[in-house]
C-alpha positions as CSV (number, residue, x, y, z in Angstrom):
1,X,-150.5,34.0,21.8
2,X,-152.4,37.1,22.1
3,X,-153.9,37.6,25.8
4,X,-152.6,40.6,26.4
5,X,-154.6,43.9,25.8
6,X,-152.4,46.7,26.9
7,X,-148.7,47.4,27.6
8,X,-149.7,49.9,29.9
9,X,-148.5,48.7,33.7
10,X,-151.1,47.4,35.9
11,X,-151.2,50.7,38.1
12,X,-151.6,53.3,35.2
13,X,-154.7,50.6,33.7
14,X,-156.2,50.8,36.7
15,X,-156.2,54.5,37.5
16,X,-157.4,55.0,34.1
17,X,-160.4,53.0,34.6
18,X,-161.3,54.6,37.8
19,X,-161.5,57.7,35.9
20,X,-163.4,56.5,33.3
21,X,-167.1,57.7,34.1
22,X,-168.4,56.1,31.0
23,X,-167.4,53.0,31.9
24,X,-168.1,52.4,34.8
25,X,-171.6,53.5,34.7
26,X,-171.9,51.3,31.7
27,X,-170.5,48.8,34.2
28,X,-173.0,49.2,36.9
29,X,-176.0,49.5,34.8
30,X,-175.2,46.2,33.4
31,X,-174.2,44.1,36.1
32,X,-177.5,45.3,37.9
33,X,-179.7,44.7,34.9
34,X,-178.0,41.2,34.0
35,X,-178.1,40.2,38.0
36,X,-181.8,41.2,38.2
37,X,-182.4,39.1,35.3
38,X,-180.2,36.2,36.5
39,X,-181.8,35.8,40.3
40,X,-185.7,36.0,37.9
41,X,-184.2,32.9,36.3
42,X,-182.9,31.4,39.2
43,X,-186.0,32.0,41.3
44,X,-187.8,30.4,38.2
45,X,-185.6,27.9,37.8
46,X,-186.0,26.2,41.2
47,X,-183.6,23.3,43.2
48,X,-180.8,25.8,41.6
49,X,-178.3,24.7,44.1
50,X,-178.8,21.1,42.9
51,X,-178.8,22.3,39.6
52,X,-175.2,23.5,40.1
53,X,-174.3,20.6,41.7
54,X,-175.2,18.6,38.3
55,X,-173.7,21.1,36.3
56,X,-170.7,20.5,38.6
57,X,-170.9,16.7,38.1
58,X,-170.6,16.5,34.5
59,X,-168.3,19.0,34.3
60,X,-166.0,17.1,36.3
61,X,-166.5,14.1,34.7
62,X,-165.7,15.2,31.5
63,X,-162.6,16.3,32.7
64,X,-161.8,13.0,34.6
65,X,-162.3,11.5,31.3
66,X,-160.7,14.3,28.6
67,X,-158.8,11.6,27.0
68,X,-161.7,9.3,26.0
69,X,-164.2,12.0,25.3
70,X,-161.6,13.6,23.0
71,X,-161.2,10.2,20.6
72,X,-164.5,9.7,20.5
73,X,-165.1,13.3,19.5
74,X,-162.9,13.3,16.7
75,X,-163.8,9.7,15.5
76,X,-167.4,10.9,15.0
77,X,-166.4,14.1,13.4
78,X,-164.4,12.4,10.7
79,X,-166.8,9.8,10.5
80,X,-169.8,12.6,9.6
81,X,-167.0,14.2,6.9
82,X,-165.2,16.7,8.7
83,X,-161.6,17.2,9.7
84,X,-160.1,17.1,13.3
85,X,-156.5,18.9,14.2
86,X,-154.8,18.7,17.6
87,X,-153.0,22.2,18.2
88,X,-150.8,21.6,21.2
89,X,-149.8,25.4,21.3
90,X,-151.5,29.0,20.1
91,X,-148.9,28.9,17.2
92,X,-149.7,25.4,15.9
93,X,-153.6,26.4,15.6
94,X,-153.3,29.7,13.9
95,X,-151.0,27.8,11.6
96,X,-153.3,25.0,10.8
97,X,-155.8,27.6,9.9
98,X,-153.9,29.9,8.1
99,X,-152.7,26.7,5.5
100,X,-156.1,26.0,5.0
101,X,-157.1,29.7,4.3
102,X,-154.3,29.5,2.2
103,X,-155.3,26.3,0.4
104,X,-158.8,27.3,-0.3
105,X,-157.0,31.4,-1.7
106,X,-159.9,32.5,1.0
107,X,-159.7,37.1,1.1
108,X,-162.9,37.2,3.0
109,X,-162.7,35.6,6.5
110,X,-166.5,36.0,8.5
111,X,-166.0,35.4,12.5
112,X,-169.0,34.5,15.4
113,X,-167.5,35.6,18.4
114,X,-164.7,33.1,19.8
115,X,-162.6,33.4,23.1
116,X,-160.3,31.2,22.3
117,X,-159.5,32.5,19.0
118,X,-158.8,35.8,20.9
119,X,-156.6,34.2,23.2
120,X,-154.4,32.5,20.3
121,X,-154.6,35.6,18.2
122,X,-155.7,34.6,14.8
123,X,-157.2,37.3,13.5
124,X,-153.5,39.2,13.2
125,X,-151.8,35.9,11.7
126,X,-155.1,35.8,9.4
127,X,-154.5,40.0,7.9
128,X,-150.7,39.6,7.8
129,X,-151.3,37.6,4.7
130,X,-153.6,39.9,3.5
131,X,-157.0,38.8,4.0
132,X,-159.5,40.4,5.4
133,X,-161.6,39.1,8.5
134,X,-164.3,40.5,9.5
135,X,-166.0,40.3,13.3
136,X,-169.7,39.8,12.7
137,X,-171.1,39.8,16.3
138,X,-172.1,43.5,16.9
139,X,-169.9,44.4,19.7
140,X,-167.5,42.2,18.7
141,X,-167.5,44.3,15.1
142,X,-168.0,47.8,16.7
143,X,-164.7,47.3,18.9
144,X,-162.7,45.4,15.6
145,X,-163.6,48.7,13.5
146,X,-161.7,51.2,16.2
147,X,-158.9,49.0,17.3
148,X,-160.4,48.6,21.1
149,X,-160.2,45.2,22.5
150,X,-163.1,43.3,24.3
151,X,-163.4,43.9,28.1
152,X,-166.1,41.3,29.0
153,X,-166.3,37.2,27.9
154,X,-170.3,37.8,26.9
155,X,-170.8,41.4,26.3
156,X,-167.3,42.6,24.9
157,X,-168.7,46.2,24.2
158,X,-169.8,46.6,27.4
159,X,-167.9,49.7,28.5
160,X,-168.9,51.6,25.4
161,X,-172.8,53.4,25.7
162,X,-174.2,54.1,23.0
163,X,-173.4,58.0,22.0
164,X,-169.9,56.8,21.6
165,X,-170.8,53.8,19.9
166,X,-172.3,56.4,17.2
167,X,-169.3,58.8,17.4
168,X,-167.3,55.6,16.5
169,X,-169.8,54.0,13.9
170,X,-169.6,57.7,12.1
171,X,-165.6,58.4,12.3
172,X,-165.0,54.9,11.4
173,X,-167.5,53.7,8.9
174,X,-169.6,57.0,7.5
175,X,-172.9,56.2,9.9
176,X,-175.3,59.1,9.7
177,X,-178.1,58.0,11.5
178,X,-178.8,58.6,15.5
179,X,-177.5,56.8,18.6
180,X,-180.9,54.3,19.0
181,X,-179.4,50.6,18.8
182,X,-182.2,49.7,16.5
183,X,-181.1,51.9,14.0
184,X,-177.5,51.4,14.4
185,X,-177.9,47.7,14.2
186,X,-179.9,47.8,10.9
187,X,-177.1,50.2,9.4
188,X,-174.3,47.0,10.6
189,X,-176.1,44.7,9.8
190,X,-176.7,46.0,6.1
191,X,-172.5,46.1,5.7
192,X,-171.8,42.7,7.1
193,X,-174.7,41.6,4.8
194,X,-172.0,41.6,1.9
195,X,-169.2,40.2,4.0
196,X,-171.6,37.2,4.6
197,X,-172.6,36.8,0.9
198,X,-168.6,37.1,-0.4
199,X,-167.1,35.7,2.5
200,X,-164.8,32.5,1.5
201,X,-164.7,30.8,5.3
202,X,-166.6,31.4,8.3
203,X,-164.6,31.1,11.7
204,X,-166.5,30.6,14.8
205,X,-165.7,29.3,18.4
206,X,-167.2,26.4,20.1
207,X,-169.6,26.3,23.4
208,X,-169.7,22.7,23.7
209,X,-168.9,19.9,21.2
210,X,-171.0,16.7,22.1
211,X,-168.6,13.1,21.8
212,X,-171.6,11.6,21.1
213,X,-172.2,12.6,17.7
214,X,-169.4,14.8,16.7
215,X,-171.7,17.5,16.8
216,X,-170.4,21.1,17.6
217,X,-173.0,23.4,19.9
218,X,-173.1,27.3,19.3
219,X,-175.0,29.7,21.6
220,X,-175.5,33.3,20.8
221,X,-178.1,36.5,20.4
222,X,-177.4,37.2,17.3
223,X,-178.2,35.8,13.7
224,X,-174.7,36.6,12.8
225,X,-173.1,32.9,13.7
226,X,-175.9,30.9,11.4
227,X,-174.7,33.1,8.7
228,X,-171.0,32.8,9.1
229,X,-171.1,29.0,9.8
230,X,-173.3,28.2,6.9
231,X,-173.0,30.5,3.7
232,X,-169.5,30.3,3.0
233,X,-168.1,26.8,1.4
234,X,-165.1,26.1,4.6
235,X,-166.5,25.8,8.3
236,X,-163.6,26.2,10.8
237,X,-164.8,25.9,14.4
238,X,-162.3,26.6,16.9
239,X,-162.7,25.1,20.9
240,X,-160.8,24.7,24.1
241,X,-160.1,21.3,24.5
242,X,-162.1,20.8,27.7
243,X,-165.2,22.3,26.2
244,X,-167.0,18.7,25.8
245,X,-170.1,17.4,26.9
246,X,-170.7,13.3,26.4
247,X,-174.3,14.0,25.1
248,X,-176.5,16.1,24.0
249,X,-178.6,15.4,27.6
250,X,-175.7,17.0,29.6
251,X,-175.2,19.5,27.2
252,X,-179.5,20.8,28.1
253,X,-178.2,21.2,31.6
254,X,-174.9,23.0,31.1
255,X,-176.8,25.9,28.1
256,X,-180.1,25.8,30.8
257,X,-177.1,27.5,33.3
258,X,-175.3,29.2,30.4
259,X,-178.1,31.3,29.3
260,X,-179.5,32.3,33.1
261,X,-175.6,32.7,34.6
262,X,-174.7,34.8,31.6
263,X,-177.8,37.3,30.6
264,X,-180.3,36.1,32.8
265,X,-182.6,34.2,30.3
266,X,-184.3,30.6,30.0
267,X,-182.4,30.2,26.9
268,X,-180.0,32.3,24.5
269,X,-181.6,33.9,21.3
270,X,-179.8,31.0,19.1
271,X,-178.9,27.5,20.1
272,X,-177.4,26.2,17.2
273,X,-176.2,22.4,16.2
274,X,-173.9,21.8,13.5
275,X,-172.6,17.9,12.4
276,X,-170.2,18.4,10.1
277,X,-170.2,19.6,6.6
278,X,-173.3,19.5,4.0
279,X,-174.0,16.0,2.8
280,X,-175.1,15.1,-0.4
281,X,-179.1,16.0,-1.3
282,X,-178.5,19.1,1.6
283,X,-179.1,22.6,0.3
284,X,-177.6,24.5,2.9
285,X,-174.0,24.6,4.9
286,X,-170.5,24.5,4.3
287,X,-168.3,21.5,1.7
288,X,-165.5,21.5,4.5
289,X,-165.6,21.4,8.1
290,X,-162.5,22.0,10.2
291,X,-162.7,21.3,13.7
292,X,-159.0,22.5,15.6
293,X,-159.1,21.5,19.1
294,X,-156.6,23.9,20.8
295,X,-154.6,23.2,24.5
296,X,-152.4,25.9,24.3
297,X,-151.7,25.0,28.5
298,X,-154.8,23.4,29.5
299,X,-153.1,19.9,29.9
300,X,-151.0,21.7,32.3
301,X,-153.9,23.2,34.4
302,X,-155.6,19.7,34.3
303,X,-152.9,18.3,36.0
304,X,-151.9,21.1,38.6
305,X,-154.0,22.0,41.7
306,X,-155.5,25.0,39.4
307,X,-158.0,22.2,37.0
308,X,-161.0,23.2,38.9
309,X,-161.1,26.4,36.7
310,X,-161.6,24.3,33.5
311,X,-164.8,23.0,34.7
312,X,-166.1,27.4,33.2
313,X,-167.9,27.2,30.6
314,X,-167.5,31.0,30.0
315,X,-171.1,32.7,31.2
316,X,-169.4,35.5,32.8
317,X,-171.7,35.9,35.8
318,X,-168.3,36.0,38.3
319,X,-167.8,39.4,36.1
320,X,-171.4,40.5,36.4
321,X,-171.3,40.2,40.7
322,X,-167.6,41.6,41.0
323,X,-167.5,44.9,42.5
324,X,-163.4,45.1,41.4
325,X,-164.4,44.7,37.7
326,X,-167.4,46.8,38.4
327,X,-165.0,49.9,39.4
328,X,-162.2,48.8,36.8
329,X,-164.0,47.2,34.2
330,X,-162.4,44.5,32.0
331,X,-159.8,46.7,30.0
332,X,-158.3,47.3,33.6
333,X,-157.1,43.7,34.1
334,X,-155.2,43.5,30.4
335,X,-156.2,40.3,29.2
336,X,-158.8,39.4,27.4
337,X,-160.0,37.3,30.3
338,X,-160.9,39.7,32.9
339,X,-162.6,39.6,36.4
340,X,-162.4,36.4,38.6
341,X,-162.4,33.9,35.5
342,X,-159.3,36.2,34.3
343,X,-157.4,36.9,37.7
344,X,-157.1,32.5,37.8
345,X,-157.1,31.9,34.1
346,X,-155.1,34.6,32.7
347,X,-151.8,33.9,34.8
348,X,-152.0,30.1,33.9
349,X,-152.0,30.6,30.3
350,X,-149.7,33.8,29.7
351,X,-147.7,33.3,32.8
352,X,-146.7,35.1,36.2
353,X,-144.5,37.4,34.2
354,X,-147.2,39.1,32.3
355,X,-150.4,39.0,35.3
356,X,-148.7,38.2,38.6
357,X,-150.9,41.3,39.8
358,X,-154.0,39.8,38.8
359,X,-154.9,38.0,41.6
360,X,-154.4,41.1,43.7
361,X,-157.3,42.7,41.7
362,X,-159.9,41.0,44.2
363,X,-161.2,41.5,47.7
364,X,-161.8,38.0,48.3
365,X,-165.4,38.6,49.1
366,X,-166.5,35.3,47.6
367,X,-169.5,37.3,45.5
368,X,-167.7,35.3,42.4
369,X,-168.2,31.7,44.0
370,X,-171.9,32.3,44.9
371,X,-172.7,32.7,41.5
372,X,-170.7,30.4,39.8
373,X,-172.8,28.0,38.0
374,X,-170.2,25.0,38.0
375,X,-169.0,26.0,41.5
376,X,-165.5,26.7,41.0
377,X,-164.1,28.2,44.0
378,X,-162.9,31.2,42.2
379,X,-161.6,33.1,45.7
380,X,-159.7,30.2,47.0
381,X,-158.4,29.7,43.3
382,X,-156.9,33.2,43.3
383,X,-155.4,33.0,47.1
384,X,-153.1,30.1,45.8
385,X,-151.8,32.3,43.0
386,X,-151.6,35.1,45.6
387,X,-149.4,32.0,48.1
388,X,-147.5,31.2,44.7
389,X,-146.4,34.4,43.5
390,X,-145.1,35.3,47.6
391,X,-143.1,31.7,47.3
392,X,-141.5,32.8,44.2
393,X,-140.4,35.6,45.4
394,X,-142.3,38.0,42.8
395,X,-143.5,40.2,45.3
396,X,-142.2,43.8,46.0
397,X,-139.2,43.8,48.0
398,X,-140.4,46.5,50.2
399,X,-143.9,44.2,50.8
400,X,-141.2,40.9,51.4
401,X,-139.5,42.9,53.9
402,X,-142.8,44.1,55.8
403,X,-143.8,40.1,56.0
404,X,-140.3,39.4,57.5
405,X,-140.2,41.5,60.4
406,X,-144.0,41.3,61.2
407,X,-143.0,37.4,61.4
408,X,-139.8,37.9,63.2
409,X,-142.0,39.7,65.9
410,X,-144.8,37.6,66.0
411,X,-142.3,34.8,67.1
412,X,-140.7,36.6,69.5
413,X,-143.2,38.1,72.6
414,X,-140.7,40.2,73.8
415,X,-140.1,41.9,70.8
416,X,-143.9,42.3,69.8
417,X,-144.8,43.9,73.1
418,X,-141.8,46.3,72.7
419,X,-142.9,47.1,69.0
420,X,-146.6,48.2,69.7
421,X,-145.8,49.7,72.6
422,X,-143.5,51.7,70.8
423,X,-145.0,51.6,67.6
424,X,-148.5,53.2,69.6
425,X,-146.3,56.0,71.0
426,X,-145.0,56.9,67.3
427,X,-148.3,56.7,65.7
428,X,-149.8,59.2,68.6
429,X,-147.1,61.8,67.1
430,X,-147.0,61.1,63.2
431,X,-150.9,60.5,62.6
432,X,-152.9,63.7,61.9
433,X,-156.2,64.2,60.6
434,X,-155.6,60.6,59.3
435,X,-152.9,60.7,57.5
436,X,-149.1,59.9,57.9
437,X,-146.7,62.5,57.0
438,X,-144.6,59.8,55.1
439,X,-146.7,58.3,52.2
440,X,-144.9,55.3,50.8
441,X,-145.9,52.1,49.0
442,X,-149.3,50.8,50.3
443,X,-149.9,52.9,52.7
444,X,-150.2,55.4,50.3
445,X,-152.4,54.0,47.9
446,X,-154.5,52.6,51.2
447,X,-155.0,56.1,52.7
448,X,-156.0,57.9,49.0
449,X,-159.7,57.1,50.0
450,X,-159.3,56.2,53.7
451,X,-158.3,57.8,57.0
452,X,-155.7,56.5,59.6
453,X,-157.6,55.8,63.2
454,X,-156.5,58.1,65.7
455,X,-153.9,56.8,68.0
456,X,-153.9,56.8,71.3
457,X,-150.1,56.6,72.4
458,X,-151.1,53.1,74.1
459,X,-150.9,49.4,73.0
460,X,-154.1,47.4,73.5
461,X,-152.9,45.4,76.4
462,X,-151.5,48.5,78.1
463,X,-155.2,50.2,77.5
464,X,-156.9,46.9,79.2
465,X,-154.3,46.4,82.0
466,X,-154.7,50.0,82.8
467,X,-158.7,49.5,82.8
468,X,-158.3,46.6,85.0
């Protein structure tokens, strides 16, 4: 499994992002442009309370039925010709997909952007037999061409502008012509042109798959998926398990919030339906379709107290209000699921071990939940992590230690009025100009952009009594 973006530890990410100017004005410009947008479409959109409420609904429906939706689902896929594999794990997908690239002797691979095939790490299992796959959304392929990893779950180039973009477009692939995005986009978009035409299978994710009729939805900006999904002779569409919808009527409610929650429009550029592969007397589409339904841990999250989080279906509007992501941006969390969505998601799949300070990258101001268009309850999502990870015993010894002895006190009177009466008188002599002359631990980081108050030399109680 491949969630991980960096080795670096979370402090060093962090600090690097904060001093990352292009970023984060990249960052702001974006989240004020997209949130503009969003509240237009909102505004437009009317009863959009209610509307979350039904998005809520059948979300957690399908979820309360997974199992039923998920026969039915592959029934009608086989039944329109395609093929239908259950990956339990990261490993058993990228395996059922390397055998059939292997089957069909495929050296061109064409990719729409996927989440989950980021987070199960195909592309790397895919090269290491030599083939070459090729990202054909644009800042999917601009990142894929310098070795950078996404840092966003809809616009994974987003802390890139676009006088690097050309820097990088010219180092890595002879570009000549200036930094306007129209002119850099007809330049990629005239390479990938041949990938397309050569390409022996085309990999793409899934936004929703409809039970119904085995049909597999695809929403993007870009003409890049129609081509991958349609030109070469193998299909393999890739999907979280819990990304279902029972028909195609709940699946116009859930794209009507995915395309105003994620860029703030009434609908995305390309809503594409495919049902399987081409049938006899069709001129267009693929011979083979592969659907791979992946788990890789989500039949774990159903089941814990953590299943609300599988009602997202990925708009990234919790990144697009978050003012942690907006001063660390997404390559600060090191996952490829970053902001809220990533601080719950991201320790569920890959573990404690590897993000147990994820859910400390949040001020629990809630921003997240207000937008969510499905409602989950992001905030309260990342204080249980926050109440797990203290119950383990994962924290910081030194922050264990604090938590003992301010709960030893706090049960004792006696010893809480001795401790701030003394603790005032200590302060009054340490504390100058607002800082302690002994920076350790959190107080240190706290006090790098804040001042201590002045103290006093007097507890709070002393102050009143005194004051009558």
């Amino acid at each position: 499994m491949s969630l991980k973006t960096s080795n670096l530890a979370f402090k060093v990410r962090v600090d690097e992002q904060i001093h990352n100017e292009m970023m984060r004005k990249a960052v702001v410009k974006a989240q004020e442009t997209i949130g503009a947008n969003r509240q237009k479409m909102v505004d437009e959109l009317g009863n959009w309370e209610q509307w979350r409420d039904l998005s809520k609904q059948i979300r957690n429906h399908v979820l309360a039925n997974l199992d039923a939706y998920l026969y039915q689902l592959s029934e009608k896929v086989q039944q329109n010709g395609g093929k239908v594999f259950f990956a339990e794990t990261a490993e058993e997908a990228t395996a059922y997909i390397r055998q059939v690239a292997l089957e069909k002797k495929a050296k061109t691979i064409v990719k729409s952007k996927s989440m989950v095939t980021e987070e199960i790490g195909l592309n790397s299992v895919l090269e290491k037999e030599g083939m070459k796959v090729v990202e054909t959304d644009l800042g999917e392929y601009l990142l894929q061409i310098v070795g950078d990893k996404p840092s966003h779950i809809v616009v994974p180039a987003i802390h890139k502008d676009r006088y690097r973009i050309r820097e990088e477009l010219h180092r890595a692939v002879g570009y000549e012509g200036s930094e306007q995005p129209e002119e850099m986009n007809a330049f990629v978009r005239k390479v990938l042109r041949k990938d397309f035409l050569e390409a022996d299978i085309g990999i793409s994710g899934c936004n929703f798959a409809v039970a119904e009729t085995g049909t597999v939805c695809l929403v993007t900006n870009e003409g890049n998926l129609r081509l991958a999904t349609t030109v070469p002779k193998t299909h393999i569409a890739v999907m979280g398990m819990e990304r279902l919808a029972p028909t195609f009527q709940e699946v116009d409610v859930l794209i009507t919030m995915l395309a105003r929650s994620a860029v703030g429009a009434k609908l995305a550029a390309y809503n594409t339906w495919l049902t399987g592969p081409r049938l006899e007397g069709e001129t267009d589409g693929p011979e083979d379709f592969h659907l791979v339904i992946v788990d890789n841990g989500r039949s774990k999250i159903l089941e814990s107290e953590f299943k609300e989080v599988l009602r997202c279906i990925r708009c990234g509007a919790c990144l697009n209000t978050c003012p942690a992501y907006r001063q660390i941006g997404g390559h600060g969390y090191g996952s490829i699921y970053p902001g809220p969505i990533g601080s719950v998601i991201s320790p569920l799949l890959g573990g404690y071990e590897e993000f147990k300070e994820l859910p400390y990258a949040c001020s629990l101001c809630t921003a997240c939940n207000s937008v969510c268009p499905v409602k989950i309850p992001l905030a309260q999502l990342i204080l249980k992590h926050r109440e797990n990870i203290a119950q383990s015993g994962m924290t910081p010894a030194i922050e264990r230690l604090s938590i003992f002895g301010f709960n030893l006190a706090n049960a004792h009177p006696t010893l809480w009025k001795v401790g701030v009466n003394v603790g005032a008188k200590v302060a009054s002599k340490f504390i100058k100009n607002g800082k302690a002359p002994i920076q350790v631990g959190a107080l240190a980081e706290w006090t790098k952009a804040r001042d201590l108050p002045s103290a006093e030399g007097e507890s709070f109680r002393s102050w009143f009594k005194n004051r009558g």
